[in-house]
C-alpha positions as CSV (number, residue, x, y, z in Angstrom):
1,X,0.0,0.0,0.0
2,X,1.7,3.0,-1.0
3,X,2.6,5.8,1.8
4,X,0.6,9.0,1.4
5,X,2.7,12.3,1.2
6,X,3.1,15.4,2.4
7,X,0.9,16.9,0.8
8,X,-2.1,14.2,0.9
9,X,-1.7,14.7,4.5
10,X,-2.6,18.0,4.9
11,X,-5.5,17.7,2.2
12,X,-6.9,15.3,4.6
13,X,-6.5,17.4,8.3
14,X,-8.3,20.7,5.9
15,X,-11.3,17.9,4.9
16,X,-11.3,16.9,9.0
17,X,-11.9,20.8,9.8
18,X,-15.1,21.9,10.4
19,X,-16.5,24.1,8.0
20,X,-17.4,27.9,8.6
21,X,-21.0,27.9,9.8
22,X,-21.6,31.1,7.5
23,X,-19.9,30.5,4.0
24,X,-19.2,26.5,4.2
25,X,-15.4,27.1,3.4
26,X,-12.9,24.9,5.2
27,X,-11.5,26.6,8.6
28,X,-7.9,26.9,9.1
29,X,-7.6,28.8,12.1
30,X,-9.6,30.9,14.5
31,X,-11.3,33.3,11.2
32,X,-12.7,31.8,8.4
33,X,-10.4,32.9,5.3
34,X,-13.2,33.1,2.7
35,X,-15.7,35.4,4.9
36,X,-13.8,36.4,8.0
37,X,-16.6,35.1,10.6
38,X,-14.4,34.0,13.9
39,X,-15.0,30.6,14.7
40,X,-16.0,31.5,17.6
41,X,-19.5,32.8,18.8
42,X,-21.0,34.5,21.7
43,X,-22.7,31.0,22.6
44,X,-20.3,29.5,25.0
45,X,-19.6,29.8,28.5
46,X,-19.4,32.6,30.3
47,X,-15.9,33.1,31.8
48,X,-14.6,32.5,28.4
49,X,-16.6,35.4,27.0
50,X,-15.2,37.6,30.1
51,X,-11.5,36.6,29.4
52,X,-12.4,37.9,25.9
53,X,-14.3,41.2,26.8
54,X,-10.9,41.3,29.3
55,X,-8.5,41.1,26.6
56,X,-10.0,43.0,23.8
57,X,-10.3,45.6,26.4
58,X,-7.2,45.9,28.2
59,X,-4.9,43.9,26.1
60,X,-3.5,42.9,29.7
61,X,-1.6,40.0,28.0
62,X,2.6,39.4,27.5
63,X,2.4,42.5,24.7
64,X,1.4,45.0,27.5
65,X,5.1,44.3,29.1
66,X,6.3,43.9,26.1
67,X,5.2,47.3,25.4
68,X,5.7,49.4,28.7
69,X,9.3,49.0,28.5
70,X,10.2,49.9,25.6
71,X,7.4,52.9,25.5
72,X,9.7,54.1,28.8
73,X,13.0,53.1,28.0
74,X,13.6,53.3,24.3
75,X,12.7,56.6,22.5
76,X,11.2,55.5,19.0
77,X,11.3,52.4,19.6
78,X,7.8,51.1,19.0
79,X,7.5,53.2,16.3
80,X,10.5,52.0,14.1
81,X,9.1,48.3,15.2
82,X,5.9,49.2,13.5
83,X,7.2,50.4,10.3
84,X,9.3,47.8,10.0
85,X,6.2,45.1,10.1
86,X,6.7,43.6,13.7
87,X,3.1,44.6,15.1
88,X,1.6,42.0,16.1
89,X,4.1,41.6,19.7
90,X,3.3,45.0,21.3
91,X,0.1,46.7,21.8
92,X,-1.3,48.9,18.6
93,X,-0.5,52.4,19.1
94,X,-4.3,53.5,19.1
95,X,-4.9,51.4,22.3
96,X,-2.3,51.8,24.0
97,X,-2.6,55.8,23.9
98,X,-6.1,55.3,25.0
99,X,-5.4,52.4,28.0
100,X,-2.4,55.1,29.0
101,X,-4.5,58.4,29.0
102,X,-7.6,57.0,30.8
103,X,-5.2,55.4,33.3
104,X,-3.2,58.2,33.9
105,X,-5.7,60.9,33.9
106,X,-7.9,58.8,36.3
107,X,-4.8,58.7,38.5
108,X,-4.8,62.4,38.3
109,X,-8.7,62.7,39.4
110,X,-8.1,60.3,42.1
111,X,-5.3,62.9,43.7
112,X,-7.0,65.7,43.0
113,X,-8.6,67.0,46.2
114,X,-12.6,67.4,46.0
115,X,-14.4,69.7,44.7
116,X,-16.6,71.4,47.3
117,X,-20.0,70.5,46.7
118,X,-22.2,73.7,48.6
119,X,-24.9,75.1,46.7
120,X,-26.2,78.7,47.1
121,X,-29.6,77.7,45.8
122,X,-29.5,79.3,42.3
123,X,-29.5,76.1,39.1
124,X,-29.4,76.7,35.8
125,X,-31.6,74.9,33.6
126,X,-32.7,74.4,30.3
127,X,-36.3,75.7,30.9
128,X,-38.2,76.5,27.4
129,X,-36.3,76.0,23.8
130,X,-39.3,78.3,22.7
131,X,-38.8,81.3,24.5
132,X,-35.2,82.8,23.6
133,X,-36.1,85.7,26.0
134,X,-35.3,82.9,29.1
135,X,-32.2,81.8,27.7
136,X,-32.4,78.5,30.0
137,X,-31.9,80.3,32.8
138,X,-34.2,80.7,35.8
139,X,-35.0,84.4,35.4
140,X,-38.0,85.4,37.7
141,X,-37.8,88.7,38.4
142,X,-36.3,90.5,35.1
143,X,-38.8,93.0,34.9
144,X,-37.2,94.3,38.3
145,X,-33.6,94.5,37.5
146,X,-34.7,96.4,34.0
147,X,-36.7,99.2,36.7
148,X,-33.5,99.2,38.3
149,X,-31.2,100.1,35.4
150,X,-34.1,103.2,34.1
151,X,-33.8,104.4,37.5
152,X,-30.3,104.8,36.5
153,X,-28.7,103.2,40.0
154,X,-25.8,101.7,39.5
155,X,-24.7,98.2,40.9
156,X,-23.1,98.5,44.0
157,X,-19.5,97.2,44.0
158,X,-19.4,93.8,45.3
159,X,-15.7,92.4,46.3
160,X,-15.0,89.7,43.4
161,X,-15.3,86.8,46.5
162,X,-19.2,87.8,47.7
163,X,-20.1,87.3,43.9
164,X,-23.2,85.3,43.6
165,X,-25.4,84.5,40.9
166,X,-29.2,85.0,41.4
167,X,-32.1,85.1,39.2
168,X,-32.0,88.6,39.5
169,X,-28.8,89.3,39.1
170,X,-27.3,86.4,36.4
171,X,-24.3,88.4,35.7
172,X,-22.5,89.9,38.9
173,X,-19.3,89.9,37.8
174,X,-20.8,92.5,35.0
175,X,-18.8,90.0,32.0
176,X,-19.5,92.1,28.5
177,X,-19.2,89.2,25.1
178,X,-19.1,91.1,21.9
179,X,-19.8,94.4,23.4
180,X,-19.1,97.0,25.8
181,X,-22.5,96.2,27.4
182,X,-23.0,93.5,30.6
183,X,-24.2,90.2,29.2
184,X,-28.0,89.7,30.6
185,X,-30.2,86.9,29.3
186,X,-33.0,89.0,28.5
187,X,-31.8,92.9,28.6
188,X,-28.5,92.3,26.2
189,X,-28.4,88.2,25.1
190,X,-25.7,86.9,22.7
191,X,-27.3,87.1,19.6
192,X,-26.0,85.0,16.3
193,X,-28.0,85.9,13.4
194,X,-27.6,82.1,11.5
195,X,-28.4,80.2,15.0
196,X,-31.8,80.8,14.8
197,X,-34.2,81.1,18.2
198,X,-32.9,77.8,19.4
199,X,-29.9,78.2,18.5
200,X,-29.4,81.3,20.6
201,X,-31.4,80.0,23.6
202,X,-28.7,77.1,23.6
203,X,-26.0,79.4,23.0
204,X,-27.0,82.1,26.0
205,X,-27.7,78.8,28.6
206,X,-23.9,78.1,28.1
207,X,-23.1,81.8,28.5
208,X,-24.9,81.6,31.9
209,X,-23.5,77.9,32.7
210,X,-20.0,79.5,32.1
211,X,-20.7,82.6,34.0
212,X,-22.1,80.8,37.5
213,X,-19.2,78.0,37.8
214,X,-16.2,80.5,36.4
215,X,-17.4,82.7,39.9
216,X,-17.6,78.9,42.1
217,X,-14.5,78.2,40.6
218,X,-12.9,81.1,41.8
219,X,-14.7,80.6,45.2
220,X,-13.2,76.9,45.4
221,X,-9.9,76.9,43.2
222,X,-10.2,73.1,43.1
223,X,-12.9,73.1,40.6
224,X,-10.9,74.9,38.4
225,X,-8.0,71.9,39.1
226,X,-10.7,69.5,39.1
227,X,-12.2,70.9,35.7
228,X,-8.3,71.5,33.9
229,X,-7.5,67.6,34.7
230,X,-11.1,66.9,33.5
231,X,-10.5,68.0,30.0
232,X,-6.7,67.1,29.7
233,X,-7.8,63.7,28.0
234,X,-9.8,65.3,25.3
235,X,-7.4,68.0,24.9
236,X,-4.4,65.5,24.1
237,X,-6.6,63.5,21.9
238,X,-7.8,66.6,19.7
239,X,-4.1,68.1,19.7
240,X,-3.0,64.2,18.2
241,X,-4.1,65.4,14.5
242,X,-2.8,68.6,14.7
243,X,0.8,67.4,16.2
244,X,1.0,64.6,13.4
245,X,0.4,67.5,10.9
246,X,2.8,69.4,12.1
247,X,5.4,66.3,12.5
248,X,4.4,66.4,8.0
249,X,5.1,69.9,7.8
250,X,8.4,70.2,9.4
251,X,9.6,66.8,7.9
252,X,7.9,67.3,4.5
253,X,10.9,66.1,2.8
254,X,10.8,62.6,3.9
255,X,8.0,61.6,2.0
256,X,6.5,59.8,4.7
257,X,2.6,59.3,5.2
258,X,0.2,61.4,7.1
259,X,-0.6,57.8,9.4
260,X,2.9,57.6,9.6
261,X,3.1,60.9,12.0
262,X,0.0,59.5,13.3
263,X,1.5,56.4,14.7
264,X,4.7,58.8,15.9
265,X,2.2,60.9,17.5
266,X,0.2,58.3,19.6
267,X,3.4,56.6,20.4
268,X,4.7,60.4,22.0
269,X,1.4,60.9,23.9
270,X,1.4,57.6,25.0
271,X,5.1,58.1,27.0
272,X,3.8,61.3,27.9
273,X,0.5,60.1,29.8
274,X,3.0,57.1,31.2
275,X,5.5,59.9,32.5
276,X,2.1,61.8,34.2
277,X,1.7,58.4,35.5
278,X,4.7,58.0,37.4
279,X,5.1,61.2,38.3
280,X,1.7,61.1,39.9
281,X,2.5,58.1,42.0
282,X,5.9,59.1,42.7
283,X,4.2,62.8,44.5
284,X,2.3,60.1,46.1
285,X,4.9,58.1,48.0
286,X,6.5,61.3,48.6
287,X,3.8,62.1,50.4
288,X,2.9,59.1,52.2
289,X,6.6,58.8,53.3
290,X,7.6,62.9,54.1
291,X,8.5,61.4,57.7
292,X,10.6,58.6,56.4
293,X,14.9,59.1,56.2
294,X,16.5,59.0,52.6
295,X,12.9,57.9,51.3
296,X,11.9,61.8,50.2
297,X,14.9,62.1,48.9
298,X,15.5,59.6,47.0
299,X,11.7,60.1,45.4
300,X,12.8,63.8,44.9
301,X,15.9,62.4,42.8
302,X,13.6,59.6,41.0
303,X,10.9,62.8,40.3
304,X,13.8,65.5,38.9
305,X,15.6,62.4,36.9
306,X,11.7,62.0,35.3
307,X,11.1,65.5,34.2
308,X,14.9,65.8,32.4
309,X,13.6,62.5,30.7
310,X,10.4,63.5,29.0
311,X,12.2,66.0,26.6
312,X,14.7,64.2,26.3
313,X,13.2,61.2,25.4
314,X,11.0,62.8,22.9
315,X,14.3,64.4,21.1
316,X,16.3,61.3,21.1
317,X,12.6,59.7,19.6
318,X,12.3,62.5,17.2
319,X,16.4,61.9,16.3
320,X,15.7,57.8,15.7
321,X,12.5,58.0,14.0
322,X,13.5,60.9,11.3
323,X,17.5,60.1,11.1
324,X,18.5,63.5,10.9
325,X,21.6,65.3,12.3
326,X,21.6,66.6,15.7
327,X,21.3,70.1,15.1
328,X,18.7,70.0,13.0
329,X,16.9,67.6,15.1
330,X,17.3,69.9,17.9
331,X,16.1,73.2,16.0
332,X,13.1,71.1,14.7
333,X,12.4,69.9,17.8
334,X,12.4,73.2,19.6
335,X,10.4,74.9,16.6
336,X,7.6,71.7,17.4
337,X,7.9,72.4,20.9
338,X,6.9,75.6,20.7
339,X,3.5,75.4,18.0
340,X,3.1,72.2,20.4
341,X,2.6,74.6,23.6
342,X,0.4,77.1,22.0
343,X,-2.0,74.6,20.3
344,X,-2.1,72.7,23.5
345,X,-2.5,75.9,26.0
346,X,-5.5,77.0,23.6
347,X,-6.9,73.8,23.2
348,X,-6.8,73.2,27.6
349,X,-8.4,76.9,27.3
350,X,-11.3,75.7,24.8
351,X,-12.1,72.6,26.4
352,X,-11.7,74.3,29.7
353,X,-14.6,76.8,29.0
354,X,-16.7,74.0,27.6
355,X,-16.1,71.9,30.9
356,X,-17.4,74.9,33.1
357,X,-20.6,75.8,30.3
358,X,-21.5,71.9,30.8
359,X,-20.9,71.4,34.5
């Protein structure tokens, strides 16, 4: 009887598979290769569904170390590994900037001391999309505050920590928006011609939103910290585009792609939100151990040793990624630095007031 080969053999273990319950086609792995159902389903027991949800999630598996390290020790590391093809070992860059950001950030939070919750009895609502003249704000007595400005008395002075917002008096800090006029929902409202009614009534509920928690924020300054690490997250992740277009710009002449400075990009927030990280925790042994002998110290050393790292890991990233001299990595590096700083200081700005409209 003659000895099947190699190849017979193999014909034989594909006939043995089961077929893809979808398209019928043979399976040779995990994904059918004709229609690219998984083979497997949601049907199964439950703790294998959780180590699932667990691992698409996190990715806490061998890459995550694989991946820290490197993200810490090795400016441009991952990056270079992903343009060369080896992917599939670390974490993808999109994930791991989100796992690091979230983590770090709710780090942050977790320091951060409370905010003070007291209320002075005055909310700001939405009230009527309908009637403009409200501008979602609970204004009961309007009539009397416009008797007071004919009668031509002034508004006394009021020392900037006695502010407080009242439904007669929605604007105490006297802010003008457009004009040289006090804002007021119904005397002087911000009108925008192409918002339309509802438009505007939306518009002039954030005004007063904005107005009432920028004077409790000044009242309690740890609002204002509480808000500023609030929108860090969103500000990073809507500076990303914007930093990868400027990593185009300044190294146009490499002829690399857009995604390319993309992956750069995630990869350099990523360290940066891992830096936050352990700076956080190491302020947070600091603290738990101020009592302690060398420990402070050494912390101190550990925290200083941290902050001389995080530029200059980013130039020494910048230096392997790009190949170019020193001195004009350094120069476009300082050049990035700086458009970097702005963009990023008006984007904390812009998500800041949008954080204290929508409190």
């Amino acid at each position: 009887m003659p000895m099947s080969t190699p190849d017979e053999t193999a014909v034989e273990m594909v006939r043995r598979q089961q077929p893809c319950l979808n398209c019928g086609a043979p399976l040779l792995g995990e994904f059918c290769y004709q229609c690219g159902q998984p083979k497997k389903g949601m049907i199964r027991h439950l703790p294998g569904l959780i180590a699932d949800f667990l691992d698409s999630a996190l990715n806490l598996d061998t890459r995550t170390l694989r991946t820290l390290g490197p993200l810490l020790t090795k400016p441009g590391f991952l990056s270079n590994e992903y343009f060369a093809g080896r992917r599939t070992r670390y974490v993808t860059p999109l994930r791991l900037y989100l796992f690091m950001s979230v983590l770090a950030f709710l780090m942050v939070s977790i320091v951060t001391p409370v905010r003070d919750g007291r209320d002075n009895g005055f909310h700001v609502s939405v009230g009527d999309r309908s009637a403009p003249a409200e501008a979602g704000l609970a204004v009961t007595d309007a009539v009397a505050e416009r008797q007071r400005a004919r009668e031509g008395r002034a508004p006394e002075t009021v020392p900037e920590a006695d502010l407080v917002v009242t439904p007669d008096n929605p604007n105490p800090g006297r802010v003008s928006i457009f004009n040289t006029t006090p804002w007021h929902p119904v005397d002087n409202p911000v009108r925008v011609a192409w918002l339309g009614e509802t438009g505007n009534a939306w518009l002039n509920t954030k005004v007063g939103m904005l107005i009432f928690n920028s004077i409790e924020a000044n009242k309690h300054p740890a609002k204002f910290v509480a808000a500023m690490f609030s929108v860090a997250p969103q500000t990073l992740l809507m500076i990303l585009p914007i930093f990868a277009l400027l990593l185009k710009l300044f190294f146009i002449f490499k002829r690399r792609l857009y995604m390319e400075h993309l992956i750069v990009a995630l990869h350099s927030h990523s360290f940066l939100c891992l830096a936050i990280l352990l700076l956080v925790l190491l302020n947070q042994v600091a603290s738990w151990t101020g009592t302690w002998p060398v420990v402070p110290w050494l912390v101190g050393l550990l925290v200083f040793a941290m902050s001389c790292w995080i530029p200059l890991y980013l130039l020494i990233a910048q230096k392997r990624i790009y190949r170019q001299g020193w001195l004009m990595t350094g120069f476009k590096f300082v050049c990035i630095g700086i458009v970097y700083t702005v963009l990023l200081s008006f984007g904390m700005v812009l998500n800041l007031f949008w954080a204290l409209a929508s409190l």
